[in-house]
Structures are given as structure tokens and as C-alpha cells.
N, C-alpha and C positions, 0 to 999 in steps of 0.2 A: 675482572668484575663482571657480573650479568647485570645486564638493565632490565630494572625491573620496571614490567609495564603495567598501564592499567586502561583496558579498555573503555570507552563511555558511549551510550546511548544517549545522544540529546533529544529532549524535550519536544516534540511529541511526536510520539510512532502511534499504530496500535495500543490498544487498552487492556483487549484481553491475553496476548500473547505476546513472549516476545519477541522483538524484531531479531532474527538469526545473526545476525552479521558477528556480534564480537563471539559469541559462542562457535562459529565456525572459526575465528581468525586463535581464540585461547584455545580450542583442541590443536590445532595448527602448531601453533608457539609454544605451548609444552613437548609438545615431540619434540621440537629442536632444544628442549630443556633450557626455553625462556621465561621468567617468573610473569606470571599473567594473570592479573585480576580482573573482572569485567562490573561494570555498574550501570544499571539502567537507571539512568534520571529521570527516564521519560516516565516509569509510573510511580519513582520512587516520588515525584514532584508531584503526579499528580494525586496521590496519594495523603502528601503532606498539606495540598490547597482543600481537598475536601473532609475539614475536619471541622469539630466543632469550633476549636479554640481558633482555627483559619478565618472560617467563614464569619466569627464574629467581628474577627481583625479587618476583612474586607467589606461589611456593613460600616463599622466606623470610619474607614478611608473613604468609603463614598458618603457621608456624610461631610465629613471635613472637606473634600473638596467639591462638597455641591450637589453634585450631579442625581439628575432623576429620570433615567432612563429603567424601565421596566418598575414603576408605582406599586405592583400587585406582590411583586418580590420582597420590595421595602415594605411592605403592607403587613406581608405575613413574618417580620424576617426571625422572631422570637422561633419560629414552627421549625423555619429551614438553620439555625444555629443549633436547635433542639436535637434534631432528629436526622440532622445531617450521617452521624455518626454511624447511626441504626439501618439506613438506607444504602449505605457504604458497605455493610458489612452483608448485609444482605444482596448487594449484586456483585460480591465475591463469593459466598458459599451458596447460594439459592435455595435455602431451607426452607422448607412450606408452612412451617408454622409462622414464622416469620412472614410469609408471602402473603397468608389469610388476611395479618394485622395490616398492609401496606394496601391491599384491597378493600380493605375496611372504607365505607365513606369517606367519616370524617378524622380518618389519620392523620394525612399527609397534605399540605396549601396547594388548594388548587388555582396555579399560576397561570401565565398567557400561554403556554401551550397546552395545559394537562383543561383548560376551558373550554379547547376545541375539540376535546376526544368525544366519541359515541359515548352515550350516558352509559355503557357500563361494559364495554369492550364482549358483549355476547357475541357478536357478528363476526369480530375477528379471532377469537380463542373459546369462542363455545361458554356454556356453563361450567365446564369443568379445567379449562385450561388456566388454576387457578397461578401458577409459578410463571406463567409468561404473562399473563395480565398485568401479574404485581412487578415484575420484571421490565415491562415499558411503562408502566407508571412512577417506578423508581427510577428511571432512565430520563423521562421528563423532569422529574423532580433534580435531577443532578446538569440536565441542562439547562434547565432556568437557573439557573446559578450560575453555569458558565457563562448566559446570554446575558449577568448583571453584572458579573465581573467583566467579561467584554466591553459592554456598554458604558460603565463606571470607573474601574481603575484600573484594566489593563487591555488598553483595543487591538493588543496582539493576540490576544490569549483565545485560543480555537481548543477545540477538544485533542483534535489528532494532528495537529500541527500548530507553529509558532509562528508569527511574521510571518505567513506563508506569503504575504503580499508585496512584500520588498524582497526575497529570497527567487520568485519566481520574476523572469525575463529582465535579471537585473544586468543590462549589458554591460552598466557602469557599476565603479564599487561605491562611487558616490553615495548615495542613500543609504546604503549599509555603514559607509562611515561616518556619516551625519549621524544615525540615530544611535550609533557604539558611544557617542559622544553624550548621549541624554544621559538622565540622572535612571535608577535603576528603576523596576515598577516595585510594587510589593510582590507580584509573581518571580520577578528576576532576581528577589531579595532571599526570598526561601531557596530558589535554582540554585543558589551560589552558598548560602549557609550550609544543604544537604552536601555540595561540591565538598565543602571546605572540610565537613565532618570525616568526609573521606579521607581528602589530605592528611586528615591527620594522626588517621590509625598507622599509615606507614612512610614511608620517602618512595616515592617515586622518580624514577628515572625521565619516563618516556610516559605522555598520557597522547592517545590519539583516540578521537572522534569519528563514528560512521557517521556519515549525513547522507541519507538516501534518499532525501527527499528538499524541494526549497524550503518546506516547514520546517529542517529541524537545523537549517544554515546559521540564520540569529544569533537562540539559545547556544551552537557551539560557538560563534564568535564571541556575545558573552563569556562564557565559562574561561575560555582562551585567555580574553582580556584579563578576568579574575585571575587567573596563574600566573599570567606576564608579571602582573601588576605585585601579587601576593609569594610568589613561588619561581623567582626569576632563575632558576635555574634548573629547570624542571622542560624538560625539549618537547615539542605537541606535533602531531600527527596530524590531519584530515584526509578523508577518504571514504568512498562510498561512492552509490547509484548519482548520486547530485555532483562530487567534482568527476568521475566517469561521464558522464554525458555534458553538463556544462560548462565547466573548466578545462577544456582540451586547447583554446586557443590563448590560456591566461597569459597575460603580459604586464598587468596593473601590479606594482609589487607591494602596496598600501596594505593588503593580507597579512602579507609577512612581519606588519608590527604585531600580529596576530597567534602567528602559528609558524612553525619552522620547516615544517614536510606537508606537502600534497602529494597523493600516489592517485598512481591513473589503473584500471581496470582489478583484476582479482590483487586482495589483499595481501595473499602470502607472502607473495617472492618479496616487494617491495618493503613490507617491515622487517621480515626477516635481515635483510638487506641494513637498514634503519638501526636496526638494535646492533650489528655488529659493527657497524661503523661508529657507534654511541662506545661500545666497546675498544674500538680501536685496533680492531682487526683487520677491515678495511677502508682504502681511504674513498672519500665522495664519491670521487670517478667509477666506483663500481657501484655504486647505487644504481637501482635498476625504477624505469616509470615513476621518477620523484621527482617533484620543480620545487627546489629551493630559492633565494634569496642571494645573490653576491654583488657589492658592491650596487645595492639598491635597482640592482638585473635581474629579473626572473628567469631562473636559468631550470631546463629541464633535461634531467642527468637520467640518462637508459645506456646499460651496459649491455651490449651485443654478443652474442643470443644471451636471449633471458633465461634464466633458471627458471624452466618447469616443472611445477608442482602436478602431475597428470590426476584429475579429479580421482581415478581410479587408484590412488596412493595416497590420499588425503586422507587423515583420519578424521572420528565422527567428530559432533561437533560438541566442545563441553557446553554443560547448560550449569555446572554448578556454578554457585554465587548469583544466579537468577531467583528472584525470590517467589518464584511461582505463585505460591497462594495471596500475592497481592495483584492480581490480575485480574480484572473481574468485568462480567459478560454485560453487554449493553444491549437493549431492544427497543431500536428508534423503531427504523422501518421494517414494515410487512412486506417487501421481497424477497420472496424465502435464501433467498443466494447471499444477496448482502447482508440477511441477518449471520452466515459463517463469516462472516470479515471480524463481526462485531460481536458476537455472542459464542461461549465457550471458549475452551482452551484448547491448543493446534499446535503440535512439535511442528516447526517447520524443517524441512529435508528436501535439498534436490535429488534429482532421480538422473539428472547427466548436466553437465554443462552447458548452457548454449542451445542453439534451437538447431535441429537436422532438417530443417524445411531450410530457413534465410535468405527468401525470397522476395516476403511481402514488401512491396515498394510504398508500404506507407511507417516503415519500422524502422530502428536504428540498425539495420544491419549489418552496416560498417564497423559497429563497436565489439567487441571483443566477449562481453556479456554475451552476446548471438551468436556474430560467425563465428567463436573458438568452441566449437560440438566436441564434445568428451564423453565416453561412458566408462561404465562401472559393471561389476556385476549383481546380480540377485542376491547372492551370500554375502557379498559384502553389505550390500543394502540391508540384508537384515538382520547383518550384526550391528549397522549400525542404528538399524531401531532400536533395537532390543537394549543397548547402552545408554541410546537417550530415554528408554522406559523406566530405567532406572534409577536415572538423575532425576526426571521431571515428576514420576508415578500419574503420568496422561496418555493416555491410549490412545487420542485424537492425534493424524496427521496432516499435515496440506503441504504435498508436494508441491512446491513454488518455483517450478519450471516454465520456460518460455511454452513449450509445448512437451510432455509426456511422449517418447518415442514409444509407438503400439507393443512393440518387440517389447521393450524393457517392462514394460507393463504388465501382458503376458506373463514374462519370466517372473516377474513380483511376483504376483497371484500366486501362480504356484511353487515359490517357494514359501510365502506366508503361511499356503495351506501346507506344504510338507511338513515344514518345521512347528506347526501348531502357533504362530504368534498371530494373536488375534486383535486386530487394530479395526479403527474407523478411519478412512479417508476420502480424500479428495484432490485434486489435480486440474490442472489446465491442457487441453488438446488441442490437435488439430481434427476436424471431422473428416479423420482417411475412412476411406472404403474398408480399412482391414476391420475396421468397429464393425464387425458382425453379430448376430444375437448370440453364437458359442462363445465369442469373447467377453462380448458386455456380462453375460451369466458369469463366467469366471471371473472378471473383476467384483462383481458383486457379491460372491459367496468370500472374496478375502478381503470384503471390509470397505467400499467404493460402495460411498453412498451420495458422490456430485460429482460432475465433473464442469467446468468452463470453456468456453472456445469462444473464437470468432468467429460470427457469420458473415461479418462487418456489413456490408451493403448487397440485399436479396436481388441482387442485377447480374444475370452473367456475362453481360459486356463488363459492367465494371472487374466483376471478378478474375477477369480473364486479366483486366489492365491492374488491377493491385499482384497480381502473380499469387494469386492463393492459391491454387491448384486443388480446388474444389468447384459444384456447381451446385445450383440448390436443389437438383433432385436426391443428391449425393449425402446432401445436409440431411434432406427431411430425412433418408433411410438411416445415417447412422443416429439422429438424434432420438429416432423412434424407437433406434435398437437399446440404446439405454435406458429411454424412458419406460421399456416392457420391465425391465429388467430392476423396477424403483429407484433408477439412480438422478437423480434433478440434474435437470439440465440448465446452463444458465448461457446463455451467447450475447456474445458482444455484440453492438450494430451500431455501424456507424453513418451518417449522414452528410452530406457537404464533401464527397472525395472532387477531386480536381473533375472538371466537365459532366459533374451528375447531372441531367435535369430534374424538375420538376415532375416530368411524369416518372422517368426510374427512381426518384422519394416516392412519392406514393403509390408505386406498384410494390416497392421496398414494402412499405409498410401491408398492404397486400399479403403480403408473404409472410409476415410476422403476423398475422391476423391468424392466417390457414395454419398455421406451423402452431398457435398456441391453441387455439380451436382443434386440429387431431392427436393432443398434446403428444409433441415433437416434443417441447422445450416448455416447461415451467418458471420462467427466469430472464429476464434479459435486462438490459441498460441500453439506451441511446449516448453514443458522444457523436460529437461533431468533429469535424477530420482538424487535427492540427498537422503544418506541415513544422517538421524538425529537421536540423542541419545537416543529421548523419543518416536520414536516410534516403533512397534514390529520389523520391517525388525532390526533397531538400536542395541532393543535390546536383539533378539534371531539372530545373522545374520548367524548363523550352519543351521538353519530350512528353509534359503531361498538362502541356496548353497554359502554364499557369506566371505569374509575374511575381516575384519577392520582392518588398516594398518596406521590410525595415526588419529589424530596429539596427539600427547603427552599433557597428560590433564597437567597444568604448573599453578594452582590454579588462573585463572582467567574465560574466558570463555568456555562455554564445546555444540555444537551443530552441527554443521554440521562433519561427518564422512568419512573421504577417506576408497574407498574400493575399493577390487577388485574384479571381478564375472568371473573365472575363465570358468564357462560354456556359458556363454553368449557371443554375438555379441563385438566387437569392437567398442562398444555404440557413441564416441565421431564423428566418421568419417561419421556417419548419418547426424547431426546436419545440415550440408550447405542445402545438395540435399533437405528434410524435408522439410527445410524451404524458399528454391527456389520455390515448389511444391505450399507449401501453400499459398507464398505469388500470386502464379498465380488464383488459387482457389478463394482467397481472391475477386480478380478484375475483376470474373465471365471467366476466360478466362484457355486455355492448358489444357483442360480436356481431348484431344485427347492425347497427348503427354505421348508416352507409360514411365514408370518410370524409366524405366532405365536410358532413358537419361538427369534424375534428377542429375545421384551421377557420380561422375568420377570414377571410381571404378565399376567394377561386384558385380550385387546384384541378387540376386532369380527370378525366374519366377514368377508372381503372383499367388497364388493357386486356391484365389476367384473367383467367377461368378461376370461376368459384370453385372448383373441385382440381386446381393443379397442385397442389402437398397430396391428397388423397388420389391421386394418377399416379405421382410420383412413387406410391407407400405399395400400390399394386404391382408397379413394377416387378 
């Protein structure tokens, strides 16, 4: 008999695209001619909560039990049950006749966030930018609704994730089985009805869950429970970015009234593996990267050497059964970068396995995701676009690699252009020296209109001590070579690395002044350093000055690290000024605006030259 499987997407990933994972793992599992359905919950739910006859259901629940959080919601709630519908449908197709009406005064309730906009968004989209106007006004209009449903009847319920607040640093399974134990919400009631409808178009063998993230941990234990409970002979899967990096120490077996397989790193081998043992081909013992349940033991069973799937032998990824045109584009924020997170639609495709740098000592570079480097070739790469143009009819790409090797880049380019396949994309880097202006030109004539990287911290003592094997005169020339060349540049930066001071923050910042001021970089984000288990800072933290101080490993999850850096800056008190600074940068504007008067607090003098990115650029 074949087992037949059905992949699921739990509840909340991205909005506008879909999350890759089961669409790589069902092209995977049909080559081996395993029956394989895949279903995204995560927009088919949210989908189902933003409708008229929902949003009406969810006014009367917060009625009945009270609550009057967000008055202006309740206020107008006839408007938002109304034309919930209409607003939906429009930030999935973005038709401009429809945009004019959503721009209109007095269409649409204007709630506690659409209160605080510029009276009529001229400054940020012009007179004429009439589709992205009505585009974050309908984006607002669908967040104050989630901000009511949050607030009133369900306080897990986030846009792009679920419970992400018990799913993240949950060292114990405690809390997570306290709240399995609650009565359902009205969110978890549709979660499970959509589930069920599926159940029942066929029999399933085998349903397994990606969870990439702590938001979407919950919602799958949910839906789990529902099978257990409903479909008790029906075998479940988990796997994903979230039990790869947080579950490598599991030993709590309380899951397992849950779910009968966890698999650790790439999906393949290990369901593969899953499905023929369901079959009876072979027995446990050959399971490869899976922690079952025996005798109330979390036992994890890896068959030596693992059957490698070489990314260059994988085939593409299927996208059928994704319902593409329920995906639809949101426009919170004006960072031109993270509006591609959240606005339009994105094949996602890696370009190689793992990162060819796997150095940075603030990364997981232990895990398999990174140190396992693999490549592919060009023609394979665009055969395999050209199959997923197919299936999906979207030209948009976002290579979703650790870091884009320059080579393979390169070779893209020109076989995009040889072969005529004319796409838009984007990708994540490292800022090497090989980014010269011949190259950056070449990626941008086949369709490279962003790329991302990390600057992380504008310090080349720190740089030297994260092992980036870059420096910032290195940054500013390749970041300029793209930006000649119209490609947006976005960098990551980060704050709080183990032993920063206070003056390397704000010469940091410094540099991110100069770098947006001879626009280097159009784009950035601030985070603050977290230390994690699996990578060097984690797990030498004597060699980078630093002390780990909890959270007590309680055989559930094990990743993210409290510490403290006893020689370093007061990391946290940066955070506002940072990101007051940036967000002026952002908007081309306060570039005079000496730093101090960013922090409420005394900070350093600058040390740098007003003119070192523009030294650098002369170089």
C-alpha cells in the first residue's frame, strides 16, 4: 500500500506568498511516487476569519463575553462587517477602480490606527500613488480588526503568527500543555472545521506539519490534538525551521500524545524514510533524524550514513494545490524592504543549500541548514523556474538563501539572459568584493531589483570578532555598486554584540548615517544581538567575555540564551534613539541632526570623519 500523505501549513506564516517548505517536500515525495497533497491553513484560515459572515460572528462573541477593548472598532462595527468583503478582495487583486473607492474619504471607519495617518498620505505616495494609498489604508482597515479580535476573543491571534508567545523560549512543555487543555477560541474553531473539511475529501495516512517558526507551534499542536482526538489512526509528522533549531535536546515525551514523528534538519530523507516504514518496508531502526515515543522514552532514531538527497538532484518544488490568488499584498510600513516581505507575490527558490561563508559567530552555524553548502547548476536553476512559472503564473522570485554565492549568481544572470526567461528578483548576500559594478549591471539586466545582507555592527573591531570577513570600506563600495545599478539595498544591523561599547553604538550609527546619506543602502533594520545555543558566541560564551544565565533547559525547547556582558554597553537603552535615527534616514530626511539628540541619555562624541563612506567610495 502507498501512504498517502498530506502536507499542512500551520497557521500563521506570510500573507502574501507561500511558505515553500511542503511545496519542496510534495515535488520531493512524488519522485519517489508517494501520494502527496499539501494545504496551507495559514491563509486558507485567514482567509476564512476575514469575511463578512466571520467578522459578524466575532462582534457578537465580543459582545457576549464583555469585553471593550478597541470602542472605535465597536463603534463603527456595521462598516467593518459591511465591507470587510470588499477590502479583502481588493488587497488580493489591486484593481484601481476599486482603489479610487477605498481612497475615497468617507468609505472606509476610520479606526485607532487609520486616526493617526497624514490627512491624506500626499507625502508618502505622492498625488498619484493612488493603488498603494488605498493599499495601506486597506491594510489598516484589516488590522484594526485583528487588533479587536486580539484584544476580545482571541489574545493569541497575530497576523503572521500564532501564540508566538508561549511557542518562543518555551524550555518547558508546561504552558503549552496547560493551554492544549483550554476550551477552543472561535479562531481555533474555524482552524479545525477548515482542517476537518479536508479530512474529508480523502483518508489519509500520514499528515505532517512544517513549523518554521514559534508562531506556528500552537496552531499545529491544535490541529494534532483534533486528529488524535477525531482520526485516531491517522500517523502525524512535525518538522521544520522551529523543531531544527529548538528541539535538538527534546526529552519531555508529553508531545507525543500529540504527534508520533519529529524530524531534525532537511525534510527529505527522513519522511521518505516515515512513509516506508508506515508501509512496511522498513523497520524503526532505519528511520533516519526522527525522535519517536517508546515506552513513554523519547528515543531518537538516525540510521548511519544518512541517505543524501544532493540539493543538485532534487527536483523543483511543486506549488500545485497552493491556492495562489488567495494571497494577498499588505502595506503596513514604508521601508521600502520590508514592504517585499509583505506586499506582492514571490516564488520562493533556493539558489544552494547552506551558506559557503559559516563563519559568523553570532549564527547557528552548527546546524545543518548552514554548514551543509550544496550547489546546483544554472540550467538546472532555470528549469526549475521556468516549472514553478507554470504552476504559479508569477514572475516574482526571492531566492531565500542564507547568503547567495557571487559565482552562482553570476551563472544565473546569464543563463536568464541566454535562455530569454524574464523574471523579477531578489536575494540575501554577503557584501564580497567580487560585487563589482560589471556584476551588479549583470544582475540587474536578469531581473535583480534587491538584494539584503548584513552589515551587522559598522565596528571593525567587532567585525573582525563576529568573523564576517568583511570591513566597512568593503561594504560601502559593494553596497554603492548596486545601488548605481537601481538595485535597493537593505542591511541588517545589529546592536548589543558581546563587549560593544557605547562609543562603537554610536559611531555604529555613524556609519549608517554616511552609508544612507551617499545612498550605499536604501533600507535597513536594527536588532539587538540575541545569543543562541548552536552558535559559537552560545556555545563558547568565556571566549566573547560573556556569562549565560538561564533559562533552565526543562526537556522541551532549548534556543534562544539570556546573558549578560558584563563589559559591554547597557545594550537595551540604545534600542529607541537607533531606531528614531533610522527611521528618519529611512525618509531621506535629519541627517543634520547631531546624535545625541537621538537618546535621552548621554552618549559619546562621534570619533569618525564626516566624510569616511565618501573616502571609502573614492577608494
Amino acid at each position: 500500500m502507498s501512504v498517502n500523505t498530506l502536507l499542512i501549513t500551520p497557521p500563521f506564516t506570510q500573507l502574501n506568498t507561500a511558505y515553500p517548505a511542503t511545496a519542496y517536500l510534495k515535488g520531493f515525495l512524488e519522485s519517489k511516487n508517494v501520494k502527496t497533497t499539501q494545504l496551507d491553513l495559514s491563509i486558507e484560515l485567514f482567509t476564512a476569519v476575514f469575511t463578512k459572515e466571520f467578522i459578524d460572528a466575532v462582534f457578537k462573541q465580543a459582545a457576549m463575553l464583555g469585553t471593550n477593548e478597541y470602542p472605535l472598532v465597536a463603534k463603527f462595527k456595521e462598516d467593518y462587517i459591511d465591507k470587510v468583503d470588499v477590502v479583502m478582495d481588493f488587497l488580493r487583486v489591486q484593481e484601481v477602480t476599486a482603489a479610487y473607492q477605498i481612497i475615497h474619504n468617507e468609505f472606509l471607519p476610520k479606526g485607532h490606527r487609520r486616526l493617526k495617518l497624514e490627512k491624506d498620505l500626499s507625502a508618502e505616495f505622492g498625488k498619484l500613488g493612488i493603488l498603494d494609498k488605498a493599499k495601506h489604508i486597506a491594510t489598516l482597515f484589516v488590522e484594526e480588526l485583528g487588533d479587536f479580535i486580539n484584544a476580545n476573543v482571541d489574545e493569541f491571534f497575530l497576523f503572521t503568527r500564532y501564540a508566538e508567545q508561549i511557542g518562543r523560549a518555551a524550555s518547558s512543555f508546561d504552558t503549552l500543555d496547560d493551554c492544549l487543555q483550554y476550551e477552543t477560541t472561535l479562531i481555533e474553531d474555524e482552524m479545525l472545521y477548515l482542517l476537518n473539511e479536508q479530512l474529508q475529501e480523502e483518508t489519509y495516512d500520514l499528515i505532517c506539519f512544517t513549523i518554521p517558526f514559534p508562531g506556528n507551534l500552537f496552531s499545529a499542536l491544535r490541529c494534532a490534538q483534533f486528529i488524535k482526538q477525531e482520526y485516531p489512526t491517522i500517523k502525524i509528522g512535525f518538522g521544520g525551521g522551529y523543531c531544527n533549531t529548538e528541539l535538538r535536546r527534546l526529552s519531555d515525551p508529553r508531545i507525543f500524545d500529540f504527534v508520533d514523528f519529529i524530524t531534525l534538519d532537511d525534510g527529505e530523507g527522513p519522511l521518505l524514510r516515515i512513509t516506508e516504514y508506515l508501509e512496511g518496508k522498513i523497520g524503526e531502526d532505519s528511520l533516519e533524524r526522527t525522535y519517536i515515543c517508546k515506552n513513554n522514552k523519547v528515543v531518537y532514531l538516525n540510521k548511519t550514513p544518512n541517505t543524501i538527497f544532493h540539493h543538485k538532484n532534487l527536483p523543483a518544488p511543486s506549488y500545485i494545490g497552493l491556492p495562489t490568488e488567495k494571497y494577498l499584498s499588505f502595506l503596513d510600513v514604508m521601508n521600502p524592504m520590508h514592504r517585499m516581505w509583505s506586499d506582492g507575490k514571490w516564488n520562493k527558490l533556493t539558489i544552494s543549500h547552506g551558506c559557503y561563508w559559516k563563519q559568523c559567530s553570532f549564527c547557528d552555524v552548527t546546524l545543518d541548514y548552514i554548514s551543509n553548502y550544496q550547489n546546483t547548476t544554472a540550467d538546472d536553476l532555470v528549469d526549475k523556474i521556468e516549472k514553478i512559472i507554470s504552476e504559479t503564473g508569477i514572475t516574482g522570485f526571492h531566492f531565500v538563501d542564507e547568503a547567495a554565492p557571487p559565482k552562482m549568481l553570476k551563472a544565473l544572470a546569464n543563463k536568464l539572459l541566454e535562455r530569454k526567461v524574464f523574471i523579477t528578483w531578489w536575494t540575501n548576500i554577503r557584501f564580497e568584493k567580487t560585487f563589482n559594478a560589471e556584476l551588479c549591471a549583470l544582475l540587474s539586466k536578469s531581473g535583480c531589483i534587491a538584494v539584503t545582507g548584513g552589515l551587522e555592527v559598522a565596528s571593525d573591531r567587532l567585525l573582525v570578532k563576529m568573523k564576517k570577513g568583511v570591513d566597512i570600506g568593503q561594504v560601502a563600495r559593494v553596497t554603492k555598486a548596486f545601488s548605481d545599478q537601481n538595485i535597493m539595498v537593505h542591511a541588517y544591523l545589529m546592536f548589543g554584540f558581546p563587549t560593544e561599547t557605547a562609543q562603537e553604538t554610536i559611531d555604529s550609527l555613524e556609519v549608517v548615517r554616511q552609508l544612507f546619506l551617499n545612498n550605499c543602502i536604501q533600507s535597513a533594520f536594527w536588532h539587538q544581538f540575541a545569543c543562541t545555543s548552536h552558535s559559537p558566541v552560545g556555545k563558547n560564551p568565556d571566549e566573547f567575555n560573556i556569562k549565560i544565565i538561564g533559562p533552565e533547559f526543562k526537556g522541551f525547547a532549548e534556543n534562544d540564551l539570556y546573558h549578560e556582558d558584563p563589559t559591554g554597553a547597557e545594550h537595551h537603552l540604545y534600542s529607541k534613539g537607533l531606531n528614531l535615527a533610522l527611521n528618519n534616514y529611512l525618509n531621506h530626511k535629519g541627517f543634520e541632526i547631531p546624535l545625541e539628540n537621538y537618546f535621552d541619555f548621554k552618549v559619546p562624541k562621534i570619533t569618525l570623519k564626516s566624510n569616511l563612506i565618501a573616502d571609502y567610495l573614492k577608494e
